[in-house]
C-alpha positions as CSV (number, residue, x, y, z in Angstrom):
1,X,-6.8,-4.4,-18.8
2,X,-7.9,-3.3,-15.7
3,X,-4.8,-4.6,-13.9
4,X,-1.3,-4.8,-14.3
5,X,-0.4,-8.2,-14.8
6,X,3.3,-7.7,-14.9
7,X,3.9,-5.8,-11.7
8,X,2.0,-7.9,-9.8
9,X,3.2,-11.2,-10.7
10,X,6.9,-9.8,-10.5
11,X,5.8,-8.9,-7.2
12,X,4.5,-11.5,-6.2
13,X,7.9,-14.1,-7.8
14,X,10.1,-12.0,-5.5
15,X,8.2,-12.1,-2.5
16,X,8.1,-16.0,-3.1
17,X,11.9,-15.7,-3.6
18,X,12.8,-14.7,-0.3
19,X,10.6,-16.4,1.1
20,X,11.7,-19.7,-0.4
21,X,15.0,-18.9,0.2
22,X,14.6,-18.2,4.2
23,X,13.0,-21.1,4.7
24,X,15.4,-23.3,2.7
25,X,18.1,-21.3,5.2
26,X,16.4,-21.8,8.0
27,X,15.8,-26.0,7.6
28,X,19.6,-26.2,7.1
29,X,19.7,-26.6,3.3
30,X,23.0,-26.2,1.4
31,X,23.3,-22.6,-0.4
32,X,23.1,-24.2,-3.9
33,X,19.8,-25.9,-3.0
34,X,18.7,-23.0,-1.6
35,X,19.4,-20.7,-4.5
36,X,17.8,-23.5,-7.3
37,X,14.8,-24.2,-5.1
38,X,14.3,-20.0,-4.8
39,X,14.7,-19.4,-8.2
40,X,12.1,-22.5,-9.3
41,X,9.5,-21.3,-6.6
42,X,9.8,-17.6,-8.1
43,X,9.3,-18.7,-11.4
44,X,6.2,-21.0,-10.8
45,X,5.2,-18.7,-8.4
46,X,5.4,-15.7,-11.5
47,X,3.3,-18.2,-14.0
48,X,1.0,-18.5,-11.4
49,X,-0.1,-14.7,-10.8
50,X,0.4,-13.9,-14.3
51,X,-2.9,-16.5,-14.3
52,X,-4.3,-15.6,-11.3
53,X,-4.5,-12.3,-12.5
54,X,-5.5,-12.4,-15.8
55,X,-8.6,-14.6,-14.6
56,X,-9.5,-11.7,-12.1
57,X,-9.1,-9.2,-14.7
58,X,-11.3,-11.0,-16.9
59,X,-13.7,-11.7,-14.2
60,X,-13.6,-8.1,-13.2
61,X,-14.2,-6.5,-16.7
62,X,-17.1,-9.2,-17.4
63,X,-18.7,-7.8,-14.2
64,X,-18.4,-4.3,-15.3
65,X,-19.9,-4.6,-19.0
66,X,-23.0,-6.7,-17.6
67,X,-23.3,-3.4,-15.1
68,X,-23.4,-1.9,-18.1
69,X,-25.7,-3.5,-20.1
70,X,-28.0,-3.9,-16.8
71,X,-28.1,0.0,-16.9
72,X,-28.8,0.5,-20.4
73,X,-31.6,-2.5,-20.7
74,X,-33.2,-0.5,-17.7
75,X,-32.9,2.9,-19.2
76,X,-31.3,4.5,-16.3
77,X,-29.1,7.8,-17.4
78,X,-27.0,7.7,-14.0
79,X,-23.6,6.7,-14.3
């Protein structure tokens, strides 16, 4: 893997998670509400890098093998 899936979408969750949570703040919502609304949007927001990513990692590594077979077919010796 070309990326690290983990870090990112952790990243990514917590980010969310404040973010989720200031704006809960903000509109005047009730701590609890604020805390389970957080906490869901972090962990959708995780599933959904962990995807992201992995798509883009896939993506990325398809690109570099047809590179690679593009240089070979062609009989080019530069890297």
């Amino acid at each position: 893997m070309l990326l690290h899936t983990r870090t990112i979408a952790f990243t990514a969750a917590v980010i969310g998670l404040f973010v989720i949570s200031v704006i809960g703040a903000v509109a005047g919502l009730s701590p609890d509400t604020c805390t389970e609304r957080a906490l869901l949007g972090a962990v959708i927001t995780y599933v959904a890098a962990s995807f992201a990513v992995r798509a883009i990692d896939a993506i990325l590594t398809q690109a570099m093998i047809a590179s690679q077979v593009d240089k070979d077919e062609t009989g080019d010796d530069e890297n």
